[in-house]
ZAZATOR-366444 format. One record per residue (C-alpha): residue number from 1; residue in one letter; x, y, z. Coordinates in nm, 3 decimals, decimal comma. Example, Ala and Ser with C-alpha at 12.3 -4.5 7.8 and 13.67 -1.06 7.14 Angstrom:
2
 resi resn       x       y       z
    1    A   1,230  -0,450   0,780
    2    S   1,367  -0,106   0,714
END
This chain:
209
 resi resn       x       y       z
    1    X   0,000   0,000   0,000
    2    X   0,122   0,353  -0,102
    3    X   0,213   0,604   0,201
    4    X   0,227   0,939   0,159
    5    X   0,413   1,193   0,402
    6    X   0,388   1,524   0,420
    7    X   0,731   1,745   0,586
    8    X   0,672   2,108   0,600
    9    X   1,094   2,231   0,503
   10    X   1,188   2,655   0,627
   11    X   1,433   2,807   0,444
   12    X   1,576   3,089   0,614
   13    X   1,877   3,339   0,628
   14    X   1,907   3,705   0,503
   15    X   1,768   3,901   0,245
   16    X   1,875   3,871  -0,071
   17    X   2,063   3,565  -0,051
   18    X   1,838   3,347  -0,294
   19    X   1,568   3,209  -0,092
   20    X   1,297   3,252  -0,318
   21    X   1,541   3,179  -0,636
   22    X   1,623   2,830  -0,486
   23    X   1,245   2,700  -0,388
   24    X   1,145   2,860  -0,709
   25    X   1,437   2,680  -0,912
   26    X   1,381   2,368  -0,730
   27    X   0,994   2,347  -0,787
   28    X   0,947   2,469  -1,066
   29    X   1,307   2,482  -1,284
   30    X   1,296   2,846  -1,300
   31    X   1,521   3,121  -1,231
   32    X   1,429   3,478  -1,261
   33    X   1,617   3,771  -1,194
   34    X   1,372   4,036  -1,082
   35    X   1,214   3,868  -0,739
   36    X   1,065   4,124  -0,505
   37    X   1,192   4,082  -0,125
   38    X   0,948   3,816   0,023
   39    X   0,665   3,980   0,249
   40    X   0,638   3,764   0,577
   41    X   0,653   3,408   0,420
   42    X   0,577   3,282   0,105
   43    X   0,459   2,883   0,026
   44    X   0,562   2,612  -0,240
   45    X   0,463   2,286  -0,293
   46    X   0,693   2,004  -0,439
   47    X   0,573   1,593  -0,451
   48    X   0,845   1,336  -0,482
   49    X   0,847   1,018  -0,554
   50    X   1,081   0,857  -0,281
   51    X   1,031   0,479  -0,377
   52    X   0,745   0,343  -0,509
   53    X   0,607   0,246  -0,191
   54    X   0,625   0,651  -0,016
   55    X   0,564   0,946  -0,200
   56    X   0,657   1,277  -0,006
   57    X   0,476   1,622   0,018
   58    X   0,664   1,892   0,074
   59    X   0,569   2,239   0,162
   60    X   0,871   2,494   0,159
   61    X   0,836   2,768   0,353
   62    X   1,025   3,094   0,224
   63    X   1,047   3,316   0,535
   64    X   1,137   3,666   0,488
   65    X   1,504   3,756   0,588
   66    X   1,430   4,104   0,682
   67    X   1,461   4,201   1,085
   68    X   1,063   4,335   1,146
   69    X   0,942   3,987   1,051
   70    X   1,185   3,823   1,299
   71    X   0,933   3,836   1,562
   72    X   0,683   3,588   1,357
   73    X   0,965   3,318   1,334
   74    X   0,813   3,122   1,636
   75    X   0,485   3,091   1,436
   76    X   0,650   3,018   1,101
   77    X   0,889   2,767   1,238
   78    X   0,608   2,537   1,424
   79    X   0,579   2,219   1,318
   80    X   0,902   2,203   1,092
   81    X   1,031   1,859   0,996
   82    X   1,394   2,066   0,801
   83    X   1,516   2,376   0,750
   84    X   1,790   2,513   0,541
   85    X   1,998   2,810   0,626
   86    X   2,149   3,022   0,285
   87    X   2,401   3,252   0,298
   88    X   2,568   3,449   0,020
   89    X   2,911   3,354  -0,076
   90    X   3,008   3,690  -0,152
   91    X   2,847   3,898   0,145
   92    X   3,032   3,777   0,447
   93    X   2,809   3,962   0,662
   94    X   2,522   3,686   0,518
   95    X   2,797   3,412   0,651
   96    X   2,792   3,510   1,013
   97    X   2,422   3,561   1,025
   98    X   2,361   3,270   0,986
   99    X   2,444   3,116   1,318
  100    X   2,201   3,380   1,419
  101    X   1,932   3,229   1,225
  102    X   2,071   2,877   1,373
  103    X   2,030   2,981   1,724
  104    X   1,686   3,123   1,658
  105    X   1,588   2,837   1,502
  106    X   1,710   2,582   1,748
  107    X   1,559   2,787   2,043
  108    X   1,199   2,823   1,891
  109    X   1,197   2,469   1,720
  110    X   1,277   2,071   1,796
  111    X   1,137   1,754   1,615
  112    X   0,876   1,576   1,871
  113    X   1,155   1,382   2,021
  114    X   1,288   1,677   2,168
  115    X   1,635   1,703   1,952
  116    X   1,707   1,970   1,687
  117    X   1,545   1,988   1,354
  118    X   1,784   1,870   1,105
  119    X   1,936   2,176   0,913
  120    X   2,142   2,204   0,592
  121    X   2,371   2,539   0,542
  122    X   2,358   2,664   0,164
  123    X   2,656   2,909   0,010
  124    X   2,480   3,038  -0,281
  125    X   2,632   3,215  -0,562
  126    X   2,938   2,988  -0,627
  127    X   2,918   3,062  -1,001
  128    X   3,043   3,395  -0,899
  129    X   3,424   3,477  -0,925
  130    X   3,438   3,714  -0,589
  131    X   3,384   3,521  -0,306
  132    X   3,421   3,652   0,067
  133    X   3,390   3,300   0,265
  134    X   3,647   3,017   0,279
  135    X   3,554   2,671   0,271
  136    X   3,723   2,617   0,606
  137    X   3,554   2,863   0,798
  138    X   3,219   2,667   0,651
  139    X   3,301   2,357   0,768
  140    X   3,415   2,519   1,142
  141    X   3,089   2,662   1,146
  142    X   2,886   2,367   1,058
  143    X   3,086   2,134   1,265
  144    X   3,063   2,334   1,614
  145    X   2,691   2,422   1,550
  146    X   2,506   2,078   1,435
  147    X   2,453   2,134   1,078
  148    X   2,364   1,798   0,946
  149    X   2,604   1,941   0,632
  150    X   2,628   2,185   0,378
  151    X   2,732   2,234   0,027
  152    X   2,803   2,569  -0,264
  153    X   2,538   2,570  -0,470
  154    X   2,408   2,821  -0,772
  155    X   2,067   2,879  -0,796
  156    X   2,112   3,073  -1,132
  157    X   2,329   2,774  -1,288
  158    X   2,170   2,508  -1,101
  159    X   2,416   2,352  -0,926
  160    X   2,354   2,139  -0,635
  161    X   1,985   2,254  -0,553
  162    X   1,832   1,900  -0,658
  163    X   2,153   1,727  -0,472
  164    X   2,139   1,932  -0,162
  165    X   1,731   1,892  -0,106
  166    X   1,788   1,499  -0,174
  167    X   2,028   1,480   0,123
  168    X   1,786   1,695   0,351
  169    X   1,523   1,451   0,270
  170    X   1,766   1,158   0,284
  171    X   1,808   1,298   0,702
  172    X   1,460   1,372   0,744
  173    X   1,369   1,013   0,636
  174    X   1,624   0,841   0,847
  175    X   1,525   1,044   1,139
  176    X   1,161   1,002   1,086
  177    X   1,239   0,645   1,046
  178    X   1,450   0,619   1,362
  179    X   1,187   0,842   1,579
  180    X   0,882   0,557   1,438
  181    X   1,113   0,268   1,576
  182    X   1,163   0,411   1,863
  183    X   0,770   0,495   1,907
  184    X   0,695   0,093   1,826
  185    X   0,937  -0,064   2,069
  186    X   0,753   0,168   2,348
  187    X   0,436   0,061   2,249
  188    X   0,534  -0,320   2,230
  189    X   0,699  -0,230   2,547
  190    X   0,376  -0,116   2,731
  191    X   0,200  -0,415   2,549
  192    X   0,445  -0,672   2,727
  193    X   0,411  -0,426   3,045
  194    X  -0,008  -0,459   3,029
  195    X   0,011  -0,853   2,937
  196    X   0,218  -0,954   3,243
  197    X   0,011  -0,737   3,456
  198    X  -0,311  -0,928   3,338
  199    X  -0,145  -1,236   3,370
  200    X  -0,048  -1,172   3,740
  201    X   0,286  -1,373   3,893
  202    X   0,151  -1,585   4,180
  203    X   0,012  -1,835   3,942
  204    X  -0,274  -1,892   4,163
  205    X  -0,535  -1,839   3,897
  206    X  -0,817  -1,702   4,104
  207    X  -1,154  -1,584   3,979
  208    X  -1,254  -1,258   3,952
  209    X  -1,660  -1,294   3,977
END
């Protein structure tokens, strides 16, 4: 039997760094130039075929980057299964934000288990020649603040935006699929737990009427 799963993904970071380019690239294989700053949030759809048993729904949430909306991130965040963080390889100022947008994340948001929502970093513009960020101070950055990973991309050349969402979803499945074994062993667990106390110990096999 077919399942289908919906994951509601945030991309965040600061303005201008491609947010809308990449969900509109990645649902729709289209880049435009001329995209107004995002109002608030803004909402695409994607469906992928992940095997053909599971079929996934995703709704990508483009959250506006600018500071007066930063107060709405608590209600825009709620419920995320992922979240990607973009920064602009050639505004350094975009690089260090983004632990702010990590920290605001992580202290607004978890995953029902109570542990972080997984979260991919994005360098955007790597097709450019000027860059401002090292590939070392990326990796420090991800390593010391619980990125599941990161990756350059372009959203204007397309490169990596297909890759980098099938590794988010590749995490959000394995975690998903980790946090549903962990829900069936406790239910088998209070199964056993409710069987033995039926059962009783003393063997004595008394009647309850």
């Amino acid at each position: 039997m077919a399942v289908e799963r919906l994951f509601k993904i945030i991309i965040i970071g600061d303005p201008t760094v491609g947010k809308t380019s990449f969900v509109q690239r990645y649902t729709n294989d289209m880049f435009r130039r001329d995209y107004k700053g995002t109002i608030g949030v803004d909402f695409a759809l994607k469906v992928v075929k992940w095997s053909d048993e599971e079929t996934l729904k995703l709704q990508l949430w483009d959250i506006a980057g600018q500071e007066r909306f930063t107060s709405m991130t608590r209600v825009y965040y709620k419920d995320a299964h992922a979240c990607i963080i973009m920064f602009d390889l050639t505004q350094k100022t975009t690089f260090h934000n983004t632990l702010k947008w990590k920290k605001d994340l992580d202290s607004k948001c978890s995953l029902p288990d109570g542990s972080p929502v997984p979260c991919i970093l994005l360098a955007n513009k790597c097709d450019l020649p000027h860059r401002e960020v090292e590939q070392s101070e990326i990796e420090n950055l991800c390593r010391e603040n619980e990125f599941v990973g990161w990756t350059e991309i372009s959203v204007k050349e397309n490169l990596m935006v297909e890759e980098s969402m099938k590794f988010l979803l590749e995490e959000i499945m394995t975690k998903f699929g980790e946090m549903e074994a962990s829900l069936d062993s406790q239910e088998a667990d209070k199964q056993n737990i409710k069987l033995k106390s039926q059962g009783g110990d003393d063997g004595g096999g008394k009647c309850g009427c």
